[in-house]
C-alpha positions as CSV (number, residue, x, y, z in Angstrom):
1,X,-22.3,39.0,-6.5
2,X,-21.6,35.3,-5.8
3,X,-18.4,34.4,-7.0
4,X,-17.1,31.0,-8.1
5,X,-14.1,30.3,-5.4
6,X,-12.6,27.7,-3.2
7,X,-10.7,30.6,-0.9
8,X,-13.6,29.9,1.4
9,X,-12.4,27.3,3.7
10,X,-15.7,25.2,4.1
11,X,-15.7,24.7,0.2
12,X,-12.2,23.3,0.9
13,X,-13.6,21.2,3.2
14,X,-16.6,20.3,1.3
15,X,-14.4,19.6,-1.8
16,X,-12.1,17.9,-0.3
17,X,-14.8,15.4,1.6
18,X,-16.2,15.2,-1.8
19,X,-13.0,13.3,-3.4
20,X,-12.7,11.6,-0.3
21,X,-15.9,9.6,0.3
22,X,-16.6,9.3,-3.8
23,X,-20.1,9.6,-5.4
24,X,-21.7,7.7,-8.0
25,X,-20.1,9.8,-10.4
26,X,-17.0,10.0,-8.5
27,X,-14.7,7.6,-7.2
28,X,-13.0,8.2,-3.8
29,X,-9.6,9.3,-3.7
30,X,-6.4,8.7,-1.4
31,X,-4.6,11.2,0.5
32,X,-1.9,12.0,-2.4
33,X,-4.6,12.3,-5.2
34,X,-6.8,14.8,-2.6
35,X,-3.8,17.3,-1.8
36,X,-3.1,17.3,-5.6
37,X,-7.2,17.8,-6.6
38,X,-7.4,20.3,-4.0
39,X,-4.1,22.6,-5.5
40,X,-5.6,22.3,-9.0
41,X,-8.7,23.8,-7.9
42,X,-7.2,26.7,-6.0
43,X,-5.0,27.5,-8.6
44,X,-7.8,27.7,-11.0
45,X,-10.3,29.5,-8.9
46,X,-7.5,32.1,-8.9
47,X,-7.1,32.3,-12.1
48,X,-10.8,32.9,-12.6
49,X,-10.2,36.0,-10.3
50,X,-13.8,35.9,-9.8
51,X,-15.7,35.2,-12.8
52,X,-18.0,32.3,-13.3
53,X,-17.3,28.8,-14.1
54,X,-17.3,27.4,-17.4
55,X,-15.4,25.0,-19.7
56,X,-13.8,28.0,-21.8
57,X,-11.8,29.2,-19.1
58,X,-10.7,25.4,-18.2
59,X,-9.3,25.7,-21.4
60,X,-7.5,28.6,-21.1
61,X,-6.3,27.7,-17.6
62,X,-4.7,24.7,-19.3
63,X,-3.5,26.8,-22.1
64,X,-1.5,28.6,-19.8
65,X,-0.3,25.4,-17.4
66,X,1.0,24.5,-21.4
67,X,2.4,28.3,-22.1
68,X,4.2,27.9,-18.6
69,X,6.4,24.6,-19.8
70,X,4.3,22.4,-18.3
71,X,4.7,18.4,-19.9
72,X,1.8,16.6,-20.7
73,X,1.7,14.0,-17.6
74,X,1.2,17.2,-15.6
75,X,-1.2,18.8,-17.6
76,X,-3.3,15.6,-17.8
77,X,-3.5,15.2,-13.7
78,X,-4.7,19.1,-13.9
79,X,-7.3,17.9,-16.3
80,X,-8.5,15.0,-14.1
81,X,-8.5,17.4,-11.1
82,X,-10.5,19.9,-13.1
83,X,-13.1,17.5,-14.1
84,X,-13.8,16.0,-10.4
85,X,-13.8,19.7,-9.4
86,X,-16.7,20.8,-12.2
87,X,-18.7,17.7,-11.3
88,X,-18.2,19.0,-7.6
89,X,-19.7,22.0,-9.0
90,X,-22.7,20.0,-10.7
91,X,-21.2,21.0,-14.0
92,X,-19.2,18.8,-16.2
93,X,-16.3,19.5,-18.6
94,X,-15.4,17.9,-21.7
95,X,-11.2,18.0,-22.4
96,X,-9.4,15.8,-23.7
97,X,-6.2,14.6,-22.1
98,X,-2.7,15.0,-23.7
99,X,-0.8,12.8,-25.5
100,X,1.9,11.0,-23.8
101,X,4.5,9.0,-24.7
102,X,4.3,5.3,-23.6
103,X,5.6,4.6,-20.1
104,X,7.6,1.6,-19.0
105,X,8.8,2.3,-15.4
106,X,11.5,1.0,-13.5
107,X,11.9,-2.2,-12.2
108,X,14.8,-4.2,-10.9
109,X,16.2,-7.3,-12.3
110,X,16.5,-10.9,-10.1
111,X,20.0,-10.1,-10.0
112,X,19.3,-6.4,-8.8
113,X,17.0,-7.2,-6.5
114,X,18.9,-9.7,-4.5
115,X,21.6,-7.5,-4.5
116,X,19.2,-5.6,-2.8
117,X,18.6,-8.2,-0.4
118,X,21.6,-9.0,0.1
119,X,23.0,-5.9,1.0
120,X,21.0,-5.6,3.9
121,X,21.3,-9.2,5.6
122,X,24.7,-9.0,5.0
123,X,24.7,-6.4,8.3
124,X,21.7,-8.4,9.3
125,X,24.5,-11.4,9.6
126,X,27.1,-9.3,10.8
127,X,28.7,-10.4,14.2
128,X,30.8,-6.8,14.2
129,X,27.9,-5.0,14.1
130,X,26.0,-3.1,17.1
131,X,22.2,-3.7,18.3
132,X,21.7,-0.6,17.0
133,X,22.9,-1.2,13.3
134,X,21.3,-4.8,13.6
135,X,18.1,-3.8,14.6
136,X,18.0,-0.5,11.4
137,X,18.8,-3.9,9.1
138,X,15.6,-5.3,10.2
139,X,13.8,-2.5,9.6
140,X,15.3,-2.4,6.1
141,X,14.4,-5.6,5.1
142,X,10.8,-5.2,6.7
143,X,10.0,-2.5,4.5
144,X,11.5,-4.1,1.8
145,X,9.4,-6.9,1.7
146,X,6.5,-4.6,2.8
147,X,7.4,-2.7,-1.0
148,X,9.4,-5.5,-2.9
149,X,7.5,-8.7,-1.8
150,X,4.1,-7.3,-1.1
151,X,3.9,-4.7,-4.0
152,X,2.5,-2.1,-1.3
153,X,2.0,1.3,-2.2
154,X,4.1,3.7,-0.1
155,X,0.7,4.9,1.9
156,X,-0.5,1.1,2.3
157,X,2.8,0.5,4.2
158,X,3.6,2.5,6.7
159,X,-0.3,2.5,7.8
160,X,0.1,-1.4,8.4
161,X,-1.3,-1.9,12.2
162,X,0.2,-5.5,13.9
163,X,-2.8,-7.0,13.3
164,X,-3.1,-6.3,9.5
165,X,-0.1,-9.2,9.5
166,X,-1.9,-12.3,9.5
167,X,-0.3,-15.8,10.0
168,X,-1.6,-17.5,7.4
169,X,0.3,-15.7,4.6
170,X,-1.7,-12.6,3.8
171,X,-1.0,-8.5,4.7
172,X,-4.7,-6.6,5.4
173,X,-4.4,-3.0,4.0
174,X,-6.3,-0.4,3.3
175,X,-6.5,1.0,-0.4
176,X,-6.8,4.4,-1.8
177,X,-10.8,5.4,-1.2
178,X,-10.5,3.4,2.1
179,X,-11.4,-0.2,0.8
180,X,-10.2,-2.9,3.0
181,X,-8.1,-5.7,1.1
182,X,-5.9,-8.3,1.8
183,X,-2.8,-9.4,-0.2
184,X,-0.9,-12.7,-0.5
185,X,2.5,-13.1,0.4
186,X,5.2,-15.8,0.6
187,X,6.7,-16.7,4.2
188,X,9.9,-15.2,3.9
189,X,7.7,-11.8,3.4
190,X,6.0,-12.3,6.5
191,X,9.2,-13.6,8.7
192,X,11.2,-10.6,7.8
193,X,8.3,-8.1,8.8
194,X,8.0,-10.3,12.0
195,X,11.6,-10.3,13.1
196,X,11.2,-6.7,12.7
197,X,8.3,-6.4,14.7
198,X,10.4,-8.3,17.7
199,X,13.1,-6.6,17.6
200,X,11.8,-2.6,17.2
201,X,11.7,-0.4,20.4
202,X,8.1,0.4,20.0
203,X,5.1,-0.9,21.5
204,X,2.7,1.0,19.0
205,X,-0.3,-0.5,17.0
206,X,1.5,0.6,13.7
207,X,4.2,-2.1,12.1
208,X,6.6,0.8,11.3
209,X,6.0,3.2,14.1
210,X,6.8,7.4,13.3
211,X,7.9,10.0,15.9
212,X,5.3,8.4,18.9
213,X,3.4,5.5,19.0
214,X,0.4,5.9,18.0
215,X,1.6,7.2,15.0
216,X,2.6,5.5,11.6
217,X,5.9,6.4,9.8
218,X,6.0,9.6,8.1
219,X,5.9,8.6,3.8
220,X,9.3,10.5,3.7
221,X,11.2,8.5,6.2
222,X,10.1,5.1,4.3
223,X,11.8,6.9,1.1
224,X,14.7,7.9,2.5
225,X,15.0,4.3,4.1
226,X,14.8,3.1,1.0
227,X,16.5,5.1,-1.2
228,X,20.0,4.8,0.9
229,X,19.4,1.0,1.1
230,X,19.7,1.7,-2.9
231,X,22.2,3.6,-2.9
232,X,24.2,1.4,-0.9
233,X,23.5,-1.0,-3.4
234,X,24.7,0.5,-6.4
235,X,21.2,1.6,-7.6
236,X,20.4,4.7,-7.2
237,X,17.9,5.3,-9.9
238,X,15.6,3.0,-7.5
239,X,13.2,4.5,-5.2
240,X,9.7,3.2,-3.7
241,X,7.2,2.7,-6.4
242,X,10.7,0.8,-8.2
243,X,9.9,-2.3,-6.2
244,X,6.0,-2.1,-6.8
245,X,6.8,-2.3,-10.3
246,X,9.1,-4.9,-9.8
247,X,6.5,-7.3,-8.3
248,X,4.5,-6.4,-11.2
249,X,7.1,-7.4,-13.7
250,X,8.0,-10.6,-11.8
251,X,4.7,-11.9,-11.3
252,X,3.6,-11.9,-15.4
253,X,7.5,-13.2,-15.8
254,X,6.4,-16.2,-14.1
255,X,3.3,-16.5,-15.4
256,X,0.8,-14.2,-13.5
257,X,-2.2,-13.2,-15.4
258,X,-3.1,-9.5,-15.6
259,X,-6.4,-9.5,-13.2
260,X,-4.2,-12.0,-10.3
261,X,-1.4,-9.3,-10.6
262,X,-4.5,-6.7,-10.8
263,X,-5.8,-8.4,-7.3
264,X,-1.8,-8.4,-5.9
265,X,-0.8,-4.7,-6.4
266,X,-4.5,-3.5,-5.3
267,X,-5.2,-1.3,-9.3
268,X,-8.6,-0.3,-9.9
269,X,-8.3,0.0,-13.1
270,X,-6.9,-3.2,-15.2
271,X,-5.6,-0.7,-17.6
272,X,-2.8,0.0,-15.2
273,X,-1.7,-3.7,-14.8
274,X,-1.7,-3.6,-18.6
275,X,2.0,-2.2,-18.6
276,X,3.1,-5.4,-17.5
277,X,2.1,-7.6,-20.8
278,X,5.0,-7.8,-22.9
279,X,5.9,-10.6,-20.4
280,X,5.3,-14.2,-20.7
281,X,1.6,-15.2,-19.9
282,X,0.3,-18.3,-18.4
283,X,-2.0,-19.8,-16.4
284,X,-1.9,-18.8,-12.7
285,X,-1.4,-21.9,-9.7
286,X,2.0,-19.9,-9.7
287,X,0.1,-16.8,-8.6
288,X,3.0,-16.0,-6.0
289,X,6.1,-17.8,-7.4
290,X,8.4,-18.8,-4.8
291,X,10.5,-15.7,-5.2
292,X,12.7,-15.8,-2.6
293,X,13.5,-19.0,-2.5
294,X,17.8,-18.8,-2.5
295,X,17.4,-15.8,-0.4
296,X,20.2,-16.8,2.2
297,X,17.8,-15.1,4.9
298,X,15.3,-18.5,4.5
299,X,18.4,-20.5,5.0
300,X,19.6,-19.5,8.6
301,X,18.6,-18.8,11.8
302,X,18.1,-14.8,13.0
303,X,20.1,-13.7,15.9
């Protein structure tokens, strides 16, 4: 008897090529969204213990994700990875996602976020300091801009090559599905990740190298980087994806539209810029306000 079950490793594969590349009906998925689709569909198939696919036992699968405590943001990503699985399959399944309460995420203030700034060029600046310590600044303030001033996803960072920063103002990366963009930044964004490039130890093709040089930064490094430059700060409710939003929220502030900021943070779907509306709307020449402007970094010379 043929069974329906992904403990076959060259259905794993086949899946998982399958969310990567897209389809018509299917559009491509980053590295995070894979590993996620791909546990979904091994828990499942082990819960069909062997019987055949159909929408009832979806259903009871996601009865029992709900019997087991699980909330409904998790529930609805099983319910996306279930779907992409049964068109996978050639099947399709109709469910309808949970409801959720409405989401506002965390983002830092102008006050927060040069706090942020500044407690990193403070060492930057420091004549006490050692190479060493002066040097781990830069790098601190490279990936800040990279996350805070670019609105990079965590993935889109740390996979910047030195020629993805281009002099005249813009950061090449690549987006989830593997599409090729290229986001606008200010100066100061671009003169911090330089200093850093000048002053790292590394003669890799990646901007923030990982354990060898031909090797980017590994995702957790970049969060731990970042989340001790919080805490130092006093904020340590900030993480990564803080300072994505935070670009978000500055941008319609100062009078971003929805599809520029849309175009900035790299979302397919406008729905997703659409948290940011409760913010002042205007027209756009101020696409990439001048953000940084009183940063003391613009105002003195690096060491």
């Amino acid at each position: 008897m043929v069974t329906e079950t992904l403990t076959n490793t060259n259905e794993l594969t086949a899946f998982d090529d399958y969310l990567r590349f897209g389809t018509d009906d299917e559009a491509p998925k980053g590295d995070t969204s894979r590993h996620a689709y791909l546990w979904t569909a091994e828990l499942f198939t082990r819960f069909l213990n062997g019987r055949e696919l159909t929408p009832e036992l979806a259903r009871e699968f996601i009865k029992e994700l709900e019997d087991k405590g699980n909330g409904p943001p998790s529930i609805n990503r099983h319910i996306w990875a279930l779907k992409s699985y049964f068109r996978f399959k050639g099947k399709e399944l109709k469910i309808r996602g949970l409801k959720t309460n409405r989401y506002y995420p965390r983002y830092l203030s102008v006050k927060e976020w040069e706090k942020l700034l500044q407690t990193v060029t403070d060492t930057i600046y420091d004549p006490e300091v050692s190479t060493y310590a002066h040097n781990r600044a830069k790098l601190e303030l490279a990936l800040l801009y990279a996350y805070g001033g670019a609105g990079l996803r965590l993935s889109e960072a740390i996979n910047m090559e030195l020629d993805d920063v281009i002099d005249e103002g813009f950061l090449r990366v690549i987006r989830k599905g593997g599409r090729e963009d290229f986001v606008p930044v200010e100066d100061e964004v671009l003169r911090g990740i330089k200093d850093y490039i000048e002053a790292r130890d590394t003669n890799g093709r990646y901007v923030f190298a990982g354990k060898g040089d031909d090797k980017p930064m590994a995702p957790r490094t970049a969060q731990s980087i970042i989340k001790e430059v919080c805490r130092r700060a006093g904020l340590d409710d900030v993480h990564v994806h803080s300072l994505r939003h935070t670009v978000g929220y500055q941008l319609r502030k100062l009078g971003a539209s929805e599809r520029d900021i849309q175009d900035v943070l790299g979302h397919q779907n406008i729905q997703t810029t659409q948290i940011y509306t409760h913010l002042r709307d205007e027209d756009l020449r101020r696409k990439l306000p001048k953000r940084f402007a009183h940063a003391r970094q613009g105002r003195l010379e690096w060491k």
